[in-house]
VEXPAVEX-622528 format. One record per residue (C-alpha): residue number from 0; residue in three letters; z, x, y. Coordinates in pm, whole numbers, plus 50000, padded with zeros to 5 digits. Each point is the difference from the previous one (the first is absolute). Example, Ala and Ser with C-alpha at 12.3 -4.5 7.8 and 13.67 -1.06 7.14 Angstrom:
// residues 2
- 0  ALA  50780  51230  49550
- 1  SER  49934  50137  50344
//
This chain:
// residues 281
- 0  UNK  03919  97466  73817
- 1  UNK  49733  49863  49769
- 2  UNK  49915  49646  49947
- 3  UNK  50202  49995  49634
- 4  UNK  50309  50079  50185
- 5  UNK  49931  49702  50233
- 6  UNK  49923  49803  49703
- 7  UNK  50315  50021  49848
- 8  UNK  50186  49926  50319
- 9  UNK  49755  49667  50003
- 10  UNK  50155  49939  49601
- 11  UNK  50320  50068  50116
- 12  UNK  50010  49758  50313
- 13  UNK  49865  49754  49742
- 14  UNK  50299  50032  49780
- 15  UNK  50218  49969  50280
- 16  UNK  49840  49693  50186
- 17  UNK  49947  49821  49682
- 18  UNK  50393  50048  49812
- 19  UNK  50245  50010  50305
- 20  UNK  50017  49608  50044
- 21  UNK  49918  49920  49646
- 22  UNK  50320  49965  49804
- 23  UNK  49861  50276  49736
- 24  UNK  50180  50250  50167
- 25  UNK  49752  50292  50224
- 26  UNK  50264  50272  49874
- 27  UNK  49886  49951  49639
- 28  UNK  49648  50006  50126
- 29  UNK  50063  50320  50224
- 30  UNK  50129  50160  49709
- 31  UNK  49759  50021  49808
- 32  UNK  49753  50095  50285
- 33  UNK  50256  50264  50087
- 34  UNK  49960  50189  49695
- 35  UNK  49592  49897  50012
- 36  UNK  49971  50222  50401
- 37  UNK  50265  50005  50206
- 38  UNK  50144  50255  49748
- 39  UNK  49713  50217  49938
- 40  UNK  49907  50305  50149
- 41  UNK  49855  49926  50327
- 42  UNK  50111  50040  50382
- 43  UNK  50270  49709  49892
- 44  UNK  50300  50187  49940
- 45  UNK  50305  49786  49917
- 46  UNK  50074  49931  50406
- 47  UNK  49646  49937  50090
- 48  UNK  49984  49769  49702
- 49  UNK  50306  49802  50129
- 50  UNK  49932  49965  50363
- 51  UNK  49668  49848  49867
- 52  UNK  50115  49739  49814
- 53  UNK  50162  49913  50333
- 54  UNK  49701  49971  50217
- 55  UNK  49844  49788  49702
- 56  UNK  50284  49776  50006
- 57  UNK  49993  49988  50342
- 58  UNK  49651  49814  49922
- 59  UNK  50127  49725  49841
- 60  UNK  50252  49956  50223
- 61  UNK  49739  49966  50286
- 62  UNK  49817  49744  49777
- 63  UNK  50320  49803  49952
- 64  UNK  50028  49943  50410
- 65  UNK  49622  49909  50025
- 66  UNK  50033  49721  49704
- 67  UNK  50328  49844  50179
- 68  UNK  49922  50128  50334
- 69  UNK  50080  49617  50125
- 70  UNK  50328  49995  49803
- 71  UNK  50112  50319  50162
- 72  UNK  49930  49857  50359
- 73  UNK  50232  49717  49892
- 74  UNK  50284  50206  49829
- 75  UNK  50020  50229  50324
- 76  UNK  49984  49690  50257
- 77  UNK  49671  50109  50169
- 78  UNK  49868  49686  49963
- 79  UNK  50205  49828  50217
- 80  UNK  49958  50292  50252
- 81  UNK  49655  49922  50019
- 82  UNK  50063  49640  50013
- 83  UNK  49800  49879  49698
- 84  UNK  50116  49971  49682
- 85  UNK  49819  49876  49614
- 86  UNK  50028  49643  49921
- 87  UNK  50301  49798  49844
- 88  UNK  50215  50372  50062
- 89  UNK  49941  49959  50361
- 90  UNK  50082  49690  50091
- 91  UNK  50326  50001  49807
- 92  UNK  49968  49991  49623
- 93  UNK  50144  50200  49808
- 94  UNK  49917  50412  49986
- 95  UNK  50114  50332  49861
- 96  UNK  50236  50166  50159
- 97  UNK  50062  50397  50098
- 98  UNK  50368  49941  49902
- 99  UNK  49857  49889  49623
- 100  UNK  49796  50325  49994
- 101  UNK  50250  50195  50061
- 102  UNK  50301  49852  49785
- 103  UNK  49667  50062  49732
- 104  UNK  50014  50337  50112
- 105  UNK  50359  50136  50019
- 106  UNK  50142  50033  49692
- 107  UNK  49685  50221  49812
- 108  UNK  49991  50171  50322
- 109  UNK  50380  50099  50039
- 110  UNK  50000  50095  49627
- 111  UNK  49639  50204  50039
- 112  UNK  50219  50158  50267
- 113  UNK  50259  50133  49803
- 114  UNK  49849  50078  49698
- 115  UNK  49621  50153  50142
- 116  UNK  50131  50366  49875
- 117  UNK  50081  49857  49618
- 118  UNK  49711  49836  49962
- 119  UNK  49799  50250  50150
- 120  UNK  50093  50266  49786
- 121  UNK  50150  49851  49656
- 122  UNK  49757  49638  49933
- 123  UNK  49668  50120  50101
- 124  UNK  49890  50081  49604
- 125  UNK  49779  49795  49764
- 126  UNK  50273  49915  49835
- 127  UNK  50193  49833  50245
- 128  UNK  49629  49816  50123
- 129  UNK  50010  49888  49644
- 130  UNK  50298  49823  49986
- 131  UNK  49936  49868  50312
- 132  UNK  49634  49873  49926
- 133  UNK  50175  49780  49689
- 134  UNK  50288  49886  50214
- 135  UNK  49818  49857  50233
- 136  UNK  49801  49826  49793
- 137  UNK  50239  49857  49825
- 138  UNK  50136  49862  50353
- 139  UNK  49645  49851  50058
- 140  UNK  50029  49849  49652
- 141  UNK  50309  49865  50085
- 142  UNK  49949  49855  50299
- 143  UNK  49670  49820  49908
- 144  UNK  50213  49847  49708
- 145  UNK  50354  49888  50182
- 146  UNK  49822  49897  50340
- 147  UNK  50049  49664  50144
- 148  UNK  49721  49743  49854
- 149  UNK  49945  49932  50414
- 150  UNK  50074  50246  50264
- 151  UNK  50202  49919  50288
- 152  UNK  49829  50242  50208
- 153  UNK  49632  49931  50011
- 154  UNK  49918  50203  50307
- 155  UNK  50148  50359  50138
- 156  UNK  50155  49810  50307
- 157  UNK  50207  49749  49819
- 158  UNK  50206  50332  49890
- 159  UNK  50330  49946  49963
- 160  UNK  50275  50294  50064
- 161  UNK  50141  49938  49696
- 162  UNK  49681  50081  49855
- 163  UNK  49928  50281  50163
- 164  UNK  50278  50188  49914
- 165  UNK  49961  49892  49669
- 166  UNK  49662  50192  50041
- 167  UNK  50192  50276  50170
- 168  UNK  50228  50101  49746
- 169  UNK  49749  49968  49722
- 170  UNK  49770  50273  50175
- 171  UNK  50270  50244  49936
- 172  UNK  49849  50034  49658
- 173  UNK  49649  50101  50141
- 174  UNK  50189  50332  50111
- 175  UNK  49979  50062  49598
- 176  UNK  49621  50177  50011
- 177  UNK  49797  49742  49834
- 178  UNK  50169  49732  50023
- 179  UNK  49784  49908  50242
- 180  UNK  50128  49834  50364
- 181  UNK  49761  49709  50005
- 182  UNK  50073  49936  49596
- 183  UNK  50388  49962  50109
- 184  UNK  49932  49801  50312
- 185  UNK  49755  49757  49877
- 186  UNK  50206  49940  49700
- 187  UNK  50364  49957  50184
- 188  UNK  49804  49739  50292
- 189  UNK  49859  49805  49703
- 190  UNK  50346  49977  49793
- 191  UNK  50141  49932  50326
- 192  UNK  49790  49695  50046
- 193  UNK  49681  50126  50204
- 194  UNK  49642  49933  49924
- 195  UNK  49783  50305  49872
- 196  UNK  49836  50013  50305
- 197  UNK  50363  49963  50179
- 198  UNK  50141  50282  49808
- 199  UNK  49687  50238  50101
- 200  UNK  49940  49948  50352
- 201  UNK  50333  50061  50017
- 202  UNK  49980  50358  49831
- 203  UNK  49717  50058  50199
- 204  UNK  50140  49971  50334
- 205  UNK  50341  50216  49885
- 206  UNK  49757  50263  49895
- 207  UNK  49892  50121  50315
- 208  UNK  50334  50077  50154
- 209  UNK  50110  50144  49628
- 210  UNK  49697  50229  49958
- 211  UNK  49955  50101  50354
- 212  UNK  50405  50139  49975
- 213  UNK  49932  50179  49717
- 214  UNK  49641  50142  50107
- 215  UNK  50139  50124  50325
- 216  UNK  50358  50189  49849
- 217  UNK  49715  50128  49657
- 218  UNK  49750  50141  50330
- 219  UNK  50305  50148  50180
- 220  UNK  50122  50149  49718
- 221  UNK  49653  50150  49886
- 222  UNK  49838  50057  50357
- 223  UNK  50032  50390  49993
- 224  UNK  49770  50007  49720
- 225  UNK  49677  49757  50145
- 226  UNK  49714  50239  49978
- 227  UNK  49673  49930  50240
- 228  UNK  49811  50081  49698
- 229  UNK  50113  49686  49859
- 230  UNK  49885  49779  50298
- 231  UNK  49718  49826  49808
- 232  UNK  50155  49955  49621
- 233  UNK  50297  49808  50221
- 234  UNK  49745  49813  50228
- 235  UNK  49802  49918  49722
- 236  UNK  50349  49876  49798
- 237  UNK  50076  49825  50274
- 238  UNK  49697  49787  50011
- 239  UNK  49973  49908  49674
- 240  UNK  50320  49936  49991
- 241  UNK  50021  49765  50267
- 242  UNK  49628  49837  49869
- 243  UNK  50118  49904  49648
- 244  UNK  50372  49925  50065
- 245  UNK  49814  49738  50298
- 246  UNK  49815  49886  49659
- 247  UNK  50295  50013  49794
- 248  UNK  50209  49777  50215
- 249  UNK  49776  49747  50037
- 250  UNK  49892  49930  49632
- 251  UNK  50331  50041  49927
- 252  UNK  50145  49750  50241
- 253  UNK  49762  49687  49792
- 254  UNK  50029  50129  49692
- 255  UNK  50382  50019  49966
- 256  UNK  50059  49618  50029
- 257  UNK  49727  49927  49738
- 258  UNK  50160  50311  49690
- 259  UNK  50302  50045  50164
- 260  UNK  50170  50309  49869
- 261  UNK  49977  50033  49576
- 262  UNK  49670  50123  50032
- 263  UNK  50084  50297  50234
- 264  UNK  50302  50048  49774
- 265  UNK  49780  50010  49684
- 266  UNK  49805  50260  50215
- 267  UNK  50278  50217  50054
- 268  UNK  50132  50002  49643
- 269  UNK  49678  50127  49931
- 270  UNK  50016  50273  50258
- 271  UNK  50308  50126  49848
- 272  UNK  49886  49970  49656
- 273  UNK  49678  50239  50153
- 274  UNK  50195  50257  50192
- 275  UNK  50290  50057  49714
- 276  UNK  49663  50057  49723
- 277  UNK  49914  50239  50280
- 278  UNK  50264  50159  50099
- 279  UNK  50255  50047  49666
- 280  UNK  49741  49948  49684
//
C-alpha cells in the first residue's frame, strides 16, 4: 500500500472527525468524498468501502468517551462505586440521569429499528441528502429564531424528562441522511428551553450509545468482506478520525454558545447549493 493510499484514509478520517458532531451533517460530507475515493478503482470495493467508514466512525466515537470520560463514570454509577464523586453532583445537586439518556434514545432508536432496510436501500441518494441538508437548516433557523429569550436549562444536568424526549422524538428526523443528528438535537433542546451548550452535551453523550449500535450491526453485517490488506488505510482512518473529531468536539463545545446555530445552517445551505451544481448541472 503506498503512502497516497494512506493519505487519503488520513483526508477521510478528517472528514469524519471534523462533520459527525457538527450539525452540517457528515453524510453530505461523505458524499461527496465517496464519489472523490471510496468509489474509485482501488482495493475498496463497495463492502470494503462500507466496513471502513465503520472503523472511522468508530474513531469519533472513541473521542466522544475521552472528552466526557467523567460524565460517563457518572451516568453508569461508577463513581459512587469508587466512592468519590465531582463536586456539587456528588454531594447531592442535581445530575444527569441514565434514565434521561435513554428516554433521548428510544424513540430514533425503535424507529432506526424498523425502518434500517428502507433507508438503507431507498434514501441513501444525493437527492434525498439534499433535501435533508435544507431541512435541517431550516430547523436550525427556526430554532435560533422561536427559542426562549433565557433558557431554563443552563447546564446538561438540570435536564428535564420532558425535555429529553422532546429531544428524542425530534432525532427521528436525523434518520433522513443529512439532516444531520446533532442539527435536530441541538435545535429541539434549545426550542425546548436548554442552553446551547445544554442542547450539545446532551447530543454528545446520546451519540456514543447511537453510533456504537449502528457501527457494531454496519461491522456485522460487512465483516466477511475485511481484507488484511486494508489493515493500515483503516488504522490510519481510525486515527485521524479519532484526532480531529477530539479537535472538533472541543472547539465546537465554546463556539456553539457564542454563534449558536444560523451560521452552521448558512453553511449547510451552501453545501447543498455546492453538491446539486455538482451533481445535476
Amino acid at each position: 500500500m503506498d503512502i497516497f493510499t494512506v493519505l487519503k484514509a488520513i483526508l477521510l478520517g478528517l472528514v469524519e472527525g471534523l462533520t459527525e458532531f457538527a450539525p452540517v451533517s457528515s453524510t453530505g460530507h461523505m458524499i461527496i468524498v465517496d464519489d472523490m475515493w471510496l468509489k474509485s478503482k482501488t482495493f475498496l470495493t463497495p463492502p470494503v468501502a462500507n466496513t471502513f467508514k465503520v472503523v472511522i466512525q468508530l474513531g469519533s466515537i472513541l473521542a466522544v468517551v475521552v472528552m466526557f470520560r467523567r460524565r460517563f463514570v457518572e451516568l453508569l454509577g461508577l463513581d459512587r462505586l469508587a466512592g468519590g464523586g465531582a463536586g456539587e453532583r456528588a454531594a447531592g445537586g442535581p445530575r444527569l440521569k441514565l434514565g434521561q439518556v435513554i428516554v433521548g434514545l428510544l424513540p430514533a432508536g425503535v424507529l432506526g429499528v424498523l425502518t434500517e432496510d428502507f433507508i438503507d436501500n431507498h434514501l441513501f441518494t444525493t437527492e434525498t441528502v439534499l433535501v435533508g441538508l435544507v431541512l435541517g437548516a431550516l430547523l436550525m433557523i427556526a430554532a435560533d429564531r422561536l427559542r426562549p429569550k433565557t433558557p431554563s436549562t443552563e447546564t446538561v444536568d438540570r435536564l428535564t424528562y420532558k425535555q429529553a424526549l422532546t429531544v428524542g422524538l425530534v432525532q427521528c428526523f436525523s434518520l433522513w441522511p443529512g439532516f444531520s443528528r446533532s442539527g435536530a438535537t441541538i435545535s429541539a433542546g434549545v426550542l425546548a428551553g436548554m442552553s446551547h451548550k445544554a442542547a450539545a452535551d446532551f447530543t454528545f453523550i446520546m451519540a456514543v450509545p447511537i453510533m456504537a449500535g449502528a457501527s457494531l450491526i454496519s461491522f456485522v453485517k460487512n465483516f466477511d468482506d475485511f481484507t488484511v490488506a486494508a489493515i493500515p488505510f483503516f488504522v490510519a482512518g481510525f486515527v485521524s478520525a479519532f484526532v480531529f473529531a477530539m479537535i472538533s468536539i472541543r472547539y465546537f463545545l465554546k463556539l456553539i454558545d457564542r454563534v449558536k446555530l444560523v451560521p452552521f445552517a448558512i453553511y449547510r445551505l451552501a453545501l447543498a447549493a455546492v453538491i446539486a451544481w455538482v451533481y445535476f448541472f
